[in-house]
Structures are given as structure tokens and as C-alpha cells.
N, C-alpha and C positions, 0 to 999 in steps of 0.2 A: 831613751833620752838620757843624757848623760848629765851630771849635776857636778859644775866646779868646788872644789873641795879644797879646803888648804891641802896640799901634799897629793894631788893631780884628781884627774874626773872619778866619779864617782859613778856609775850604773846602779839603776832601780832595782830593788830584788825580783825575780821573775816569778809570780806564782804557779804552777806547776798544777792541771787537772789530772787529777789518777783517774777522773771517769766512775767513780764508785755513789754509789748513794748512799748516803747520809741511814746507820744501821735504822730497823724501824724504833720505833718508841723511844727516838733520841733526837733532840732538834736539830735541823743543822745550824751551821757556823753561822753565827750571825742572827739567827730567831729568837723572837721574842717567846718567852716562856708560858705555856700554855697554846704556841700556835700550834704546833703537831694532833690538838686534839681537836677530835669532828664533833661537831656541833648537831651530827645526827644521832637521835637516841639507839641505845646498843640494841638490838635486834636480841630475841627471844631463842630458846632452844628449836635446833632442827633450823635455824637459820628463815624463822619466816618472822613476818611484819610483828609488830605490835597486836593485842587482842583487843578487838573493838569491844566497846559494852555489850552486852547482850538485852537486844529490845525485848521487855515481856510481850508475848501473844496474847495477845487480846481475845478471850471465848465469846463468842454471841449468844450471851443466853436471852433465849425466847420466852413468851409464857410459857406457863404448863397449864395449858387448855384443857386438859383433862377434871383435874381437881375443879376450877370453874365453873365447866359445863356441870360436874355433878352438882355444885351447890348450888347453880340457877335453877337445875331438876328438882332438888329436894325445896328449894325455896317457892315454884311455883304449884308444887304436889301440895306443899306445906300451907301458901293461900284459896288453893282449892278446897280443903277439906274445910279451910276455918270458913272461906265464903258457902259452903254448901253445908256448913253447920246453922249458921248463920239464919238461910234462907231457909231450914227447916224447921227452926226453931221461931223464925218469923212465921211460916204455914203453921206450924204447930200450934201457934198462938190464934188464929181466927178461928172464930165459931165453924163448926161441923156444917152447919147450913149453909155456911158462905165457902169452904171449900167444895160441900157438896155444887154449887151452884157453878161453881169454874173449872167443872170437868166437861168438853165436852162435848157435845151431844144427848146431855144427860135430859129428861123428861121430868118435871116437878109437878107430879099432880097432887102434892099438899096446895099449892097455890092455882091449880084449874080448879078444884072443886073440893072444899074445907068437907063436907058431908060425905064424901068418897072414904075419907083419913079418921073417921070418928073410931072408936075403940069401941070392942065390947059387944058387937055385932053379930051373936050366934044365929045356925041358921040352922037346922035339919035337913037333907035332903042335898039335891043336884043343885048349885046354883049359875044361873047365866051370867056370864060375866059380859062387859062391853070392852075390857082390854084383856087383853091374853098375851101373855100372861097376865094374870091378873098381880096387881100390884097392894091390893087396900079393898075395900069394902066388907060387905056381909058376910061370914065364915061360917065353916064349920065348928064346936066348940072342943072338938077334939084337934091337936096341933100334929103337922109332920114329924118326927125325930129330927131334929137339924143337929146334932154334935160332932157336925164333917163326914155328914153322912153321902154316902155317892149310891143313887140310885141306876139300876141297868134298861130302869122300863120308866114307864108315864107313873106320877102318880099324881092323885085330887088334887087338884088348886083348892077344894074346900078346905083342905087342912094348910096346906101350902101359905095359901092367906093367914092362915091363924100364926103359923110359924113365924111371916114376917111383923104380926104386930109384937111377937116377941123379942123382934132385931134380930131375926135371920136374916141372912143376904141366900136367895134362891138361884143359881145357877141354870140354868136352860140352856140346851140347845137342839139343831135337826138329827132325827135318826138318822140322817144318810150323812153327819158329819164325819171326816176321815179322822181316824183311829189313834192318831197322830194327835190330833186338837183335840180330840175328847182326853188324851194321856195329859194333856199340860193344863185342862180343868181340873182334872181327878186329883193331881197332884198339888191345885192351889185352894182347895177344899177340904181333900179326906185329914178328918184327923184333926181338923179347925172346928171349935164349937163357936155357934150360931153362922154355919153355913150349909148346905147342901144342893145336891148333883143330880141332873135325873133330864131326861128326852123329853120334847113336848113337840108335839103334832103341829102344824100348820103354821110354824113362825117365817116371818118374813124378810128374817135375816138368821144366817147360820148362829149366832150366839143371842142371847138375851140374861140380862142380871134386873133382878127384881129387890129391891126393899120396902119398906111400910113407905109408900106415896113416892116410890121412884123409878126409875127404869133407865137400865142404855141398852141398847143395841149395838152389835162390832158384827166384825165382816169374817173375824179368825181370832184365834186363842191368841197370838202376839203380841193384841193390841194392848197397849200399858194402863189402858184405861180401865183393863179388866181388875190391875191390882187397886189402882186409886177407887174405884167405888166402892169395893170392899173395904176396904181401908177407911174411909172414909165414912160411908151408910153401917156398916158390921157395930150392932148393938147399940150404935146411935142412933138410928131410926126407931128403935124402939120406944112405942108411946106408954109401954108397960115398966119401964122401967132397967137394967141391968140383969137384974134375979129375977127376971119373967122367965121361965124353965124352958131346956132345949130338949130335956131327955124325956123318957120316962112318955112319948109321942107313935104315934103311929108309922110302924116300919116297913108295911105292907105297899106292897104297888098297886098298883089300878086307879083309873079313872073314878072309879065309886066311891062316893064317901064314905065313911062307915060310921054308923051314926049309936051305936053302942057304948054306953057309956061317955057319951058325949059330953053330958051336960054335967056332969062330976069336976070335967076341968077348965080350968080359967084360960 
């Protein structure tokens, strides 16, 4: 387009494209300053993204079941021994008569027959008994040795009775008992004073335990009963007192009494 001009037309200047682009990091013609720059944040070395946070891992800690379990063990070890302290020292606290009384199967002939249980009762000679083992009545005045003594053969209930009015506990059982049960008698007598061990003829249970005015009967050496009577009858049956003598007694075996020197001892 051509423009009137004093002194003839005038033409517009022709701008001219070279086609080149505008060098990098330099605006072109006509930009506003700061547009050349990206608004994307500059990327990291090795030309990758930006470095996200890193999430901590989370560990899943479990109990330790272990530690636990021990202390629940040691805590119920711990109220079993106090409660079974407890309860012994409860038993421990009643009279001898009354735990004798709550074994059982146990025989009380202090209370079938007070004239049975009288003390002091010497006899001379063979005496007939109406319980056999005999447990109490009329004796001989000479005593068995009972100081855990373990006999192999029979001997006198004459003496045998005198031994328990001194708080022997007598031991009995069958000669044909197995060898086995007669070892776990031997072994809960020998060597315990005011006890002794020894066969008796005709009983009607493999074992018998005898003290002044008592009796049980068991079926085999296992039975627990065999410790509690002891335990419990052992020199508390004694109507002579503690230091009624276990030794210094008759060691001999046999049915016969032996009446020698009898009446020397208490």
C-alpha cells in the first residue's frame, strides 16, 4: 500500500523473514522479559524427575510371646507352691486325730472299743488276738525293736503290740507279695525310728499298717495312703508318750513270744 507523501508516494517498509529462530536463552523480538522461562521445575542429574519423599516402612512389631508365656509359668508355679503351702500349713494345724480321721479307709478302734486302747497291759505267754494284725490290747512286756527295723520272716504281735503302744507304726504284708512292693515298704521304713517291716500269715489284703488303735488296709505299695498314716499315726499314737523307747527291743523272729526278762521293761 502506498502512502501520499509531500514529494510523491511513499511504500511501507517490507519486513523480511530470515526463517532463523530467535538464539536459545534470548527473547525474541517483541517478548516480554521473563517469557522465555519454563515454569517447569529444572530436572535433577541424569536427567530424571524430581526425588519424591521417601515413605518410612512401617515394621509390624508383634508380642514377644515368649517372655509372657514364661512369666504366666513362673506366676502360676509361683501360686501353686504358695497355695500348697498354704493348705499344709492349714493340715498341719489340725489335731493328729482329725487328720488321722480323714485318711481313708482308715479303722478307729480307739472309738469301737476304749478298753481295747488301755496302756500298760502285760501278758506272759501266746496271746489270741480277735484282729490280726493286732492293733492294741494285752502285750507282751518285752517290745519289738522298731528303729526302721525291716524284718525277713514273721515275728510276735506279743511284742509287736507293745512296740505300737510306744508309737511304732508296724508294717505288714503277704509272703507271696511281689518283690517289687515288698522293695518300696523297705525303703519307707528301714532306717526310720518308730517303724518296722516284717510278713504276716493270713491277711486279707496284700498290705496292712498298724498303730496303737488303728489300722488300713491297701491293695499295693503305691497307694499314698501308705505315707499319710505314717505320717500322721508315727509316735502320735503313742499313749506312752515320745521317749517311750524303740531300741534296746526284741530282734529275733518267730511267732513265739519270748518271755525272758520281760517284765524288766516298760
Amino acid at each position: 500500500m502506498s502512502i501520499s507523501t509531500p514529494g510523491g508516494p511513499q511504500r511501507r517498509p517490507t519486513v523480511v523473514s530470515t526463517g532463523k529462530k530467535p538464539a536459545a536463552g534470548r527473547p525474541a523480538a517483541g517478548a516480554k522479559p521473563g517469557a522465555g522461562k519454563s515454569s517447569t521445575p529444572r530436572q535433577g542429574s541424569g536427567g530424571k524427575g524430581p526425588r519424591k519423599p521417601v515413605t518410612p516402612v512401617k515394621v509390624s512389631q508383634g508380642r514377644a510371646w515368649g517372655p509372657i508365656a514364661l512369666f504366666v509359668a513362673v506366676g502360676v508355679l509361683a501360686a501353686g507352691i504358695i497355695g500348697y503351702g498354704a493348705w499344709a500349713v492349714f493340715q498341719g494345724s489340725k489335731p493328729w486325730e482329725k487328720r488321722a480321721a480323714e485318711i481313708d479307709g482308715i479303722a478307729d478302734y480307739r472309738a469301737k472299743d476304749e478298753k481295747l486302747v488301755q496302756g500298760g497291759q502285760h501278758q506272759a505267754g501266746p496271746i489270741k488276738y480277735d484282729i490280726n494284725p493286732p492293733v492294741a490290747g494285752p502285750h507282751n512286756g518285752a517290745w519289738q525293736n522298731c528303729m526302721g527295723d525291716v524284718y525277713d520272716a514273721p515275728i510276735a504281735s506279743e511284742h509287736a503290740v507293745h512296740s505300737l503302744e510306744h508309737g511304732a507304726v508296724w508294717v505288714t504284708y503277704r509272703p507271696d507279695l511281689p518283690a517289687d512292693q515288698v522293695a518300696k515298704l523297705r525303703a519307707r521304713v528301714q532306717g526310720v525310728e518308730k517303724t518296722m517291716l516284717s510278713p504276716f500269715e493270713g491277711l486279707d489284703k496284700p498290705i496292712s499298717l498298724q498303730a496303737w488303735g488303728y489300722q488300713l488296709k491297701v491293695d499295693n505299695a503305691d497307694d499314698p495312703r501308705i505315707d499319710e498314716f505314717i505320717k500322721t499315726l508315727r509316735v502320735n499314737a503313742s499313749i506312752e508318750g515320745p521317749t517311750a523307747l524303740c531300741n534296746q527291743g526284741i530282734t529275733a523272729t518267730g511267732t513265739t513270744p519270748r518271755d525272758a526278762g520281760a517284765t524288766s521293761q516298760g
